[in-house]
DSSP file (Angstrom, degrees, kcal/mol; ACC not computed):
  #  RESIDUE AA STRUCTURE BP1 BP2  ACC     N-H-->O    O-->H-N    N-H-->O    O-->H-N    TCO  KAPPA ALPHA  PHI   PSI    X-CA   Y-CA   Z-CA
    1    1 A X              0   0    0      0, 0.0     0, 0.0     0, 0.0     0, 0.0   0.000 360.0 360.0 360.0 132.8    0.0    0.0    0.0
    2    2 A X        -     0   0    0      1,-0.1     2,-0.4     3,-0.0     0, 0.0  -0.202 360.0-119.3 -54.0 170.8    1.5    3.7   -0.8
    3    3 A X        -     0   0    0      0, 0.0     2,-0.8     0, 0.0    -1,-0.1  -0.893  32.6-115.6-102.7 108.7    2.0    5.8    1.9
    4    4 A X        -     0   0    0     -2,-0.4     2,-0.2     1,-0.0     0, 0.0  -0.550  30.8-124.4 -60.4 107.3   -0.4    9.0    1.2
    5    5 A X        -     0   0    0     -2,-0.8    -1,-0.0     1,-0.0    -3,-0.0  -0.423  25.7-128.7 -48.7 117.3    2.0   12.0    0.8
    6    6 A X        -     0   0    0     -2,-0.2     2,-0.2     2,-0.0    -1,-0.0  -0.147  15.0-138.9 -49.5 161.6    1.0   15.0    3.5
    7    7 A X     >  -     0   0    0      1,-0.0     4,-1.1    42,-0.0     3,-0.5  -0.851  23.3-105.1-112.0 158.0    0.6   18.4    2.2
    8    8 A X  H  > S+     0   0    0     -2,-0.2     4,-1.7     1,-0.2    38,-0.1   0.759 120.2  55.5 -65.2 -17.7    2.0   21.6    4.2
    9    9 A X  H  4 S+     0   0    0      2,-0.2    -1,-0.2     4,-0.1     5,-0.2   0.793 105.1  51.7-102.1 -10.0   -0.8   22.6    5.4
   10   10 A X  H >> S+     0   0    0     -3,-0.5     4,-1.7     2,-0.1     3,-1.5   0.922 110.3  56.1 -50.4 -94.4   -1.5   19.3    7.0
   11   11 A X  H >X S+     0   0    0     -4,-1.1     3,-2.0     1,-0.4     2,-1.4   0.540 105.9  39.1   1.2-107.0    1.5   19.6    8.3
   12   12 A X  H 3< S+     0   0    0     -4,-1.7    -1,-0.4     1,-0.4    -2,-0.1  -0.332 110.4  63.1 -87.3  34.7    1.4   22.5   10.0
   13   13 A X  H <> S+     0   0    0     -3,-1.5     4,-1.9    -2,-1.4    -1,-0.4   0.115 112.1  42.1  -5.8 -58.1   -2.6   21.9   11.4
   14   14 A X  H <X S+     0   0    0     -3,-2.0     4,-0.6    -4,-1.7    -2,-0.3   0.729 107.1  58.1 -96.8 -10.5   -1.3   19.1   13.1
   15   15 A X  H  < S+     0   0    0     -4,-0.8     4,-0.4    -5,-0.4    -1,-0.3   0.533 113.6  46.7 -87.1 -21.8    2.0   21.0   14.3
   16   16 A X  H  > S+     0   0    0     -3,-0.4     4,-1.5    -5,-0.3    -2,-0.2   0.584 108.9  48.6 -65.5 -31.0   -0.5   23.3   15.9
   17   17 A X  H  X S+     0   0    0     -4,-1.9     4,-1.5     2,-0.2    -2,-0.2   0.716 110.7  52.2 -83.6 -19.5   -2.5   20.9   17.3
   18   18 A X  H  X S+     0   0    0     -4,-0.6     4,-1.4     2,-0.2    -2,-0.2   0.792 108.3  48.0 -85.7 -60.5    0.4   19.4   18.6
   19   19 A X  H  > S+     0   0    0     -4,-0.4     4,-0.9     2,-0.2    -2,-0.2   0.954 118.3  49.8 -88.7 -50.2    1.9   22.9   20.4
   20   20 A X  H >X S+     0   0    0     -4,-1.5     3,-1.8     1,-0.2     4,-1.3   0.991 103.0  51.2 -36.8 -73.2   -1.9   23.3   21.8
   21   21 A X  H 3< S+     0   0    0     -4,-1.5     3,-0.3     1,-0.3    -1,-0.2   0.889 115.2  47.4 -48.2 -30.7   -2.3   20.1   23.1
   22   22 A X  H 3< S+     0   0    0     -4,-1.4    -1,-0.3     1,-0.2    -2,-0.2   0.878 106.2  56.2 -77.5 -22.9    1.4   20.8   25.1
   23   23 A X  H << S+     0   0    0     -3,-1.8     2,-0.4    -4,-0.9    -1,-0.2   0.329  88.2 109.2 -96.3  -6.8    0.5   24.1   26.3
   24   24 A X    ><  -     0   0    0     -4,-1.3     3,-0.8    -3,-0.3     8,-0.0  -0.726  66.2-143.0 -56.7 110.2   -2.4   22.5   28.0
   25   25 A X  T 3  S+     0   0    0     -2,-0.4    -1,-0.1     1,-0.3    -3,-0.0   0.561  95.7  61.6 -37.0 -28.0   -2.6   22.1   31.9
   26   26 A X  T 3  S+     0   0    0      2,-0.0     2,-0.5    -5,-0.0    -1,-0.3  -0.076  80.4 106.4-108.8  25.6   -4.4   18.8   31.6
   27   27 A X    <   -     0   0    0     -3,-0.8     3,-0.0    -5,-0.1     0, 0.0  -0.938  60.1-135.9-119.7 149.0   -1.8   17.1   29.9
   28   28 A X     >  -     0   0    0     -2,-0.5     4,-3.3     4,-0.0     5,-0.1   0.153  26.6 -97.4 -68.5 176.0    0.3   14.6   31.4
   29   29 A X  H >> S+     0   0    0      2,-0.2     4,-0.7     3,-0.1     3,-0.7   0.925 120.7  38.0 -55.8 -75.0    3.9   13.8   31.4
   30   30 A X  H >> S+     0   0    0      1,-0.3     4,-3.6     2,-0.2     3,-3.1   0.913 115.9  50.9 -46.3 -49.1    3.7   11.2   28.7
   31   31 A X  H 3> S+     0   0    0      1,-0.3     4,-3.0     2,-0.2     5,-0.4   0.945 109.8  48.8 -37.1 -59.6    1.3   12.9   26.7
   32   32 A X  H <X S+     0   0    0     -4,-3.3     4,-2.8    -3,-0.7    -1,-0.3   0.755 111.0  52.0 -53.1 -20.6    3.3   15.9   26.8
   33   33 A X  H <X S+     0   0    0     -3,-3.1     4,-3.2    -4,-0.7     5,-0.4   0.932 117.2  43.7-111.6 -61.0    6.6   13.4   25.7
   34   34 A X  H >X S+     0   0    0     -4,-3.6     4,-3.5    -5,-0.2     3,-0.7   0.944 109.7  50.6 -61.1 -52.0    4.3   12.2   22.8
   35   35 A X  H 3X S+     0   0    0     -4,-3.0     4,-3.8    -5,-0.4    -1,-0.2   0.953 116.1  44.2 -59.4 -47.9    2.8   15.6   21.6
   36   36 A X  H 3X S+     0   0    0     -4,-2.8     4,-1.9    -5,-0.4    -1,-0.2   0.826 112.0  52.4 -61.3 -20.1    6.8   17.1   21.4
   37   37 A X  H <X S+     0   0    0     -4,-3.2     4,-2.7    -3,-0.7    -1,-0.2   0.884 114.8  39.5 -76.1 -39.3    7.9   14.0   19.7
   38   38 A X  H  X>S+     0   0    0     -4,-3.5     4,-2.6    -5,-0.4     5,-0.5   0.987 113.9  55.2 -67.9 -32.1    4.8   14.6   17.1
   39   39 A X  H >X5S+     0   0    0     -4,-3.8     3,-2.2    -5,-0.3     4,-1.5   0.742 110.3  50.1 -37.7 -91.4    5.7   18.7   17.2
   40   40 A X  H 3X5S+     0   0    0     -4,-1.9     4,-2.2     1,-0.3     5,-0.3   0.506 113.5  42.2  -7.7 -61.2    9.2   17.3   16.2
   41   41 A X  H 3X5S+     0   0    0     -4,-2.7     4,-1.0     2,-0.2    -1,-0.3   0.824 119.8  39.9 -76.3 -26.5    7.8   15.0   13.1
   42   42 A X  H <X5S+     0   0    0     -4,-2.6     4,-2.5    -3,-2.2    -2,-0.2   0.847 118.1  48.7-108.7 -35.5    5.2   17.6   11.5
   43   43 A X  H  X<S+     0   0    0     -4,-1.5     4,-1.0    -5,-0.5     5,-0.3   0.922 111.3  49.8 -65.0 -64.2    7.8   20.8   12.0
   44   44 A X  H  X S+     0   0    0     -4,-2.2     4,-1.6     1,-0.3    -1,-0.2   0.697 109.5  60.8 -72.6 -32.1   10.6   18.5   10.3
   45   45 A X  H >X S+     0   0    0     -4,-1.0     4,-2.0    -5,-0.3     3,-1.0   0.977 110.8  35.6 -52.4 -78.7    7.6   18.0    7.5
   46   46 A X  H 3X S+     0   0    0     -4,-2.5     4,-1.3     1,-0.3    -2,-0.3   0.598 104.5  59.0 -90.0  19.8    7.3   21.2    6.6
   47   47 A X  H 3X S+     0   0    0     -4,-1.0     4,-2.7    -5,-0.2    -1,-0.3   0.685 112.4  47.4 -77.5 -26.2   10.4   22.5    6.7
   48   48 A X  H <X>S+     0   0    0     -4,-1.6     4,-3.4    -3,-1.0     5,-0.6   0.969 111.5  52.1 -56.7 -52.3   11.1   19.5    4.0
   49   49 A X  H >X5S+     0   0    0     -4,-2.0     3,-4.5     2,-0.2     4,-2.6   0.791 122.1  38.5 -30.2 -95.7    7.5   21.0    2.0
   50   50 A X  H 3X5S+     0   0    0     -4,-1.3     4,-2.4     1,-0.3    -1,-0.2   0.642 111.9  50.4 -24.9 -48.5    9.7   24.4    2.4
   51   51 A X  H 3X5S+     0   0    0     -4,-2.7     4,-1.7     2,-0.2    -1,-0.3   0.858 110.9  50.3 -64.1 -31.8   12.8   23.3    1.7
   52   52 A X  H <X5S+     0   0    0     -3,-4.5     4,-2.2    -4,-3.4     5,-0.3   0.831 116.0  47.3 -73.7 -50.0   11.5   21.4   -1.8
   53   53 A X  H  X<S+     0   0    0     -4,-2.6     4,-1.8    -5,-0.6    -2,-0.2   0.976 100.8  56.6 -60.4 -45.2    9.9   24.6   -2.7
   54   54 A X  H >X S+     0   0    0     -4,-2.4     3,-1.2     2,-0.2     4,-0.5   0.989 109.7  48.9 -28.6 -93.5   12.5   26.8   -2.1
   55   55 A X  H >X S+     0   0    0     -4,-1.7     4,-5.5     2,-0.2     3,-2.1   0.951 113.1  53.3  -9.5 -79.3   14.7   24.5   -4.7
   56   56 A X  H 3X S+     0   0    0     -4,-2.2     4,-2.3     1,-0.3    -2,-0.2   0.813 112.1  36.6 -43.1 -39.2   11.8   24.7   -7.1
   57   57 A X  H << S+     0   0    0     -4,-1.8    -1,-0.3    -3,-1.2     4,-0.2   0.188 113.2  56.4-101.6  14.8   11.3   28.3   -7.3
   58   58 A X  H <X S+     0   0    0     -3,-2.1     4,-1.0    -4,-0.5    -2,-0.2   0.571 116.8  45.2-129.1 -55.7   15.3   29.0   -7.1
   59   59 A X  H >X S+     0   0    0     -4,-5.5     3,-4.3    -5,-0.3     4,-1.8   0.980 106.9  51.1 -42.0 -68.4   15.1   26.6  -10.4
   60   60 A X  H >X S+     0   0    0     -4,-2.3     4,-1.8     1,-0.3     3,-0.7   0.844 116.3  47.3 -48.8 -46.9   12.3   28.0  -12.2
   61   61 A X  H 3> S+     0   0    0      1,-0.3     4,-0.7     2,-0.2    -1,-0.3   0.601 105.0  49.2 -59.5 -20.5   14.2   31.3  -11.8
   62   62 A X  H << S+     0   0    0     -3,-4.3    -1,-0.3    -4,-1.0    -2,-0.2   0.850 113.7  56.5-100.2 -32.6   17.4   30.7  -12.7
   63   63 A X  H << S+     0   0    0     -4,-1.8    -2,-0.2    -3,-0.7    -3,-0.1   0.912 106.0  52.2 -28.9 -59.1   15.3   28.9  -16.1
   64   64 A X  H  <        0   0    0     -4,-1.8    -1,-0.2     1,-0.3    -2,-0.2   0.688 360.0 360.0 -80.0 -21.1   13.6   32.3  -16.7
   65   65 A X     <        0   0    0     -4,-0.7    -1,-0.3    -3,-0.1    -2,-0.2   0.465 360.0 360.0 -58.6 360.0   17.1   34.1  -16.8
């Protein structure tokens, strides 16, 4: 079975929901251990998203010169 590719703005919804859920009173230690470990996985997602665009539009440009 593929793996569904995320999009950034998955990504970064769920890296928000993720920095809520930590900043919360009611959450425990683990919880808190799990939410920073997902923060970790969806910021390190879009900074790839970013990083691939970045590339892309630094191509297209250097094309259009």
């Amino acid at each position: 079975m593929e793996e569904k590719k995320t999009n950034f703005e998955e990504s970064l919804k769920k890296l928000e929901e993720a920095s809520e859920k930590l900043r919360s009173q009611d959450t425990s230690l683990e919880e808190a251990i799990q939410y920073y470990e997902d923060g970790i996985k969806y910021y390190k997602e879009c900074s790839e998203i970013l990083d691939h665009a970045a590339q892309k539009i630094e191509t297209l440009t250097k094309q259009e010169a």
